[in-house]
C-alpha positions in Angstrom: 4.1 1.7 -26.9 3.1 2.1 -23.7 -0.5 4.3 -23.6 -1.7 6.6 -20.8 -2.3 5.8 -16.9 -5.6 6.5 -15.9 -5.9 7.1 -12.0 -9.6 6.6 -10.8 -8.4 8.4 -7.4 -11.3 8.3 -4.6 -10.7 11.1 -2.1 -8.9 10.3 1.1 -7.8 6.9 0.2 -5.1 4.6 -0.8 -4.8 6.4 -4.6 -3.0 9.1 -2.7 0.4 7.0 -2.8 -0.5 5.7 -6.4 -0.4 9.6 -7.4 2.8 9.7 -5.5 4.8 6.7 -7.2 3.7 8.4 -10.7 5.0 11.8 -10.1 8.1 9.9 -8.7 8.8 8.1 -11.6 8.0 10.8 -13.6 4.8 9.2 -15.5 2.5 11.2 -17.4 -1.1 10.4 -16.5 -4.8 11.5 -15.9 -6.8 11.3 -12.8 -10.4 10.3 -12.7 -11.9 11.8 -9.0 -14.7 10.2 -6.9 -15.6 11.6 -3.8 -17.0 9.3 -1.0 -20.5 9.4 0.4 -20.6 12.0 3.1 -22.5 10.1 5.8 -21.1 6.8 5.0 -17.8 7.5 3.9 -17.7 4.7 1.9 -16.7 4.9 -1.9 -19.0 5.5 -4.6 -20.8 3.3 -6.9 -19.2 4.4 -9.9 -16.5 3.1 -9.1 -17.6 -0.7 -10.0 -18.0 0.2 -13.1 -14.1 0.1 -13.6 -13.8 -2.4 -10.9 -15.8 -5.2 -9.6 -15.3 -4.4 -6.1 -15.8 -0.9 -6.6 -12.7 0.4 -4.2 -9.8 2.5 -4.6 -7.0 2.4 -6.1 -7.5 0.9 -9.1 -5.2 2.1 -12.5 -6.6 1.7 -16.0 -4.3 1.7 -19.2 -6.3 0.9 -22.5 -8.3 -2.6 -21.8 -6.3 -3.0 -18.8 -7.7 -2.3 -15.2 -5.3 -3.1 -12.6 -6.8 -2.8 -8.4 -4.5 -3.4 -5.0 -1.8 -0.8 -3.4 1.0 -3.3 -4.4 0.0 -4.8 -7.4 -0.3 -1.1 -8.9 3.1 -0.7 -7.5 4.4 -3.4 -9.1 2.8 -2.8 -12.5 4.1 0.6 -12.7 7.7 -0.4 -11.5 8.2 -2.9 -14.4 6.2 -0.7 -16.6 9.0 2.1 -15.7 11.8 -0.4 -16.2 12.3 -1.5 -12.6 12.8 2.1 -11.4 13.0 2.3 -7.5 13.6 -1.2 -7.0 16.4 -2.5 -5.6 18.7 -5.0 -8.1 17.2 -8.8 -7.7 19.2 -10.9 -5.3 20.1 -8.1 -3.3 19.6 -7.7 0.6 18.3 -4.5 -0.4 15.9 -5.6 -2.8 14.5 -9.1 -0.3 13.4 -5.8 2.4 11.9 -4.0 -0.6 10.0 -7.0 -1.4 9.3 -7.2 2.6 8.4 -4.1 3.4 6.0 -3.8 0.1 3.6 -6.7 1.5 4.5 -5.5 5.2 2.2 -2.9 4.4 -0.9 -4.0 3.9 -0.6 -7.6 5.4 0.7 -6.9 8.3 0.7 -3.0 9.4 -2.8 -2.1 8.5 -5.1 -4.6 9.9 -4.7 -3.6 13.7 -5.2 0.1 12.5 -8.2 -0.6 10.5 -9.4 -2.6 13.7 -8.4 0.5 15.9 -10.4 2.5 13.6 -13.7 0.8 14.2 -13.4 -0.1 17.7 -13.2 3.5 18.5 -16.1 4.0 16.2 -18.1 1.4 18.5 -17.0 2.8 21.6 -18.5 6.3 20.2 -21.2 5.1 18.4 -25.0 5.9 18.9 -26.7 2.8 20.4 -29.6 2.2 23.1 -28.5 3.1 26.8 -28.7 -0.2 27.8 -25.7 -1.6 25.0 -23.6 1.4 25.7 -21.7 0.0 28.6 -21.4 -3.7 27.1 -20.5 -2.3 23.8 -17.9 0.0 25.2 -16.8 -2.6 27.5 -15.7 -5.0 24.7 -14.3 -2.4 22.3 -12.1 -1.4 25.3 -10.8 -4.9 26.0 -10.1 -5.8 22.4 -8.0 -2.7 22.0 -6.1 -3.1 25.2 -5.9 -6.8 25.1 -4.9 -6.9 21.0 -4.9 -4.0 18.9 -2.9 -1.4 20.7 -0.4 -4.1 22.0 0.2 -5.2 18.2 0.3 -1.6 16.7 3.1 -0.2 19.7 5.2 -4.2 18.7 5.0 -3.1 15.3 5.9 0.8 15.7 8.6 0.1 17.7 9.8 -2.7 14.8 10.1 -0.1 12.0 11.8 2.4 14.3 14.2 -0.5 15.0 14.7 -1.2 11.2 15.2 2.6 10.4 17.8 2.5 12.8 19.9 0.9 10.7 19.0 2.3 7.1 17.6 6.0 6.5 15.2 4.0 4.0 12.8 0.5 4.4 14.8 -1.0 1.5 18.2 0.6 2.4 20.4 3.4 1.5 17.8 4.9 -1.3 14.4 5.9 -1.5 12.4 2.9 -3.3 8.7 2.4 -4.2 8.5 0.2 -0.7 8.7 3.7 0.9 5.7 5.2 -1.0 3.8 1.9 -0.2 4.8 2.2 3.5 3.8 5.7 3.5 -0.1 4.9 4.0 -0.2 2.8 7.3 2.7 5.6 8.8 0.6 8.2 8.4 -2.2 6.7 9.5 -0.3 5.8 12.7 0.4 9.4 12.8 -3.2 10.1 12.5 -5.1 7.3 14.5 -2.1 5.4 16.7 -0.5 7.7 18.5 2.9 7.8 16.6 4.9 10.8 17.7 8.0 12.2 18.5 8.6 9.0 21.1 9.5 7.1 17.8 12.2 9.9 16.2 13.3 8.1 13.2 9.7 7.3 11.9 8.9 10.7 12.5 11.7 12.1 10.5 11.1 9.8 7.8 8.0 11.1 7.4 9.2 14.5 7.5 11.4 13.1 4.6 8.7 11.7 2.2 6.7 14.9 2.9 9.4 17.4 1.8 9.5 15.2 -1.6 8.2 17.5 -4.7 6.8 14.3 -6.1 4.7 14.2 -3.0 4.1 17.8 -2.9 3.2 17.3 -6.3 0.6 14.6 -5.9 -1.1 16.6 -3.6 -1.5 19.3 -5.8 -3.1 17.1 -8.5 -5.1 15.0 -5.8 -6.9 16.9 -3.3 -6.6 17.1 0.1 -5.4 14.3 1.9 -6.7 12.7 5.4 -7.9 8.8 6.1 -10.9 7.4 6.3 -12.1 4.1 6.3 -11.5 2.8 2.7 
């Protein structure tokens, strides 16, 4: 028998969409809250204590910890029978598998890089390394970053051109895993109402009461560097 998820969910983070996939499958489970250092942001030291990299998410269920968006994803899919997955062999389930490593490998890198580039173009630094700094945080995001994140934008509004959902014609756990570098788009990237369908998907995920729901039980819910 299957015991109870434990959800060690840092605020403003990655967890949010863990929250999400439970209330979605309907999972009961308890949420362990750590807060990030105010001035740095970064996650507290608590949290290596459940794992050794001391980031968020990480899951817990008896001896077993369990760290990384999609291999919690995964883990609680087959734990809840394969719910929101596409059938194996499908077209279907080959963009679910896609679109579940899409995610991380692939959508958030350039916004992670956006993230601190802008930080080093606003950053407190001697007079003299203001313009040289600024100067190369400028031509990285011109030359690389934004050119990447508007290619990739424009590829998911291309795919949900042809399917309401990333998998297909249902909602799937690739949709709650996607749902982290859209809104940070949203947030950091300029997505907007030039890109309609990701914008109503968004509108979609939001209106969910499983993602209503997980926001009750999590906290607010912005991004920071995690």
């Amino acid at each position: 028998m299957a015991g109870m998820i434990t959800v060690h969910h840092l605020n403003d983070s990655r967890s949010q969409r863990v929250l999400w996939l439970l209330e979605e499958l309907g999972a009961p489970y308890e949420i362990r809250h750590y807060q990030r250092d105010r001035k740095t942001l970064l996650a507290p030291p608590e949290l290596r204590a459940v794992h050794p990299l001391g980031k968020s998410p990480v899951i817990t269920e008896g001896d077993v910890a369990v760290a990384e968006s999609g291999a919690i994803i995964e883990y609680l899919v087959d734990r809840a029978g394969g719910a929101l997955r596409p059938a194996g062999g499908t077209p279907e389930f080959l963009r679910y598998r896609y679109w579940l490593h899409f995610a991380e490998g692939s959508a958030m890198p350039p916004l992670l890089m956006k993230l601190v580039f802008d930080k080093v173009k606003s950053a407190p630094m001697p007079f003299f390394a203001k313009p040289i700094a600024r100067g190369i945080a400028a031509k990285v995001l011109a030359g690389f970053v934004t050119p990447n994140l508007e290619r990739q934008l424009d590829f998911m509004e291309a795919e949900l051109a042809q399917r309401p959902w990333f998998a297909g014609s249902e909602f799937t756990a690739a949709d709650v895993q996607m749902s982290f570098p859209v809104e940070a788009a949203a947030q950091r990237a300029g997505l907007n109402a030039s890109r309609p369908r990701l914008m109503d998907w968004l509108a979609r995920i939001h209106a969910r009461p499983a993602y209503k729901k997980a926001l009750e039980r999590g906290g607010p819910y912005g991004f920071a560097n995690d």
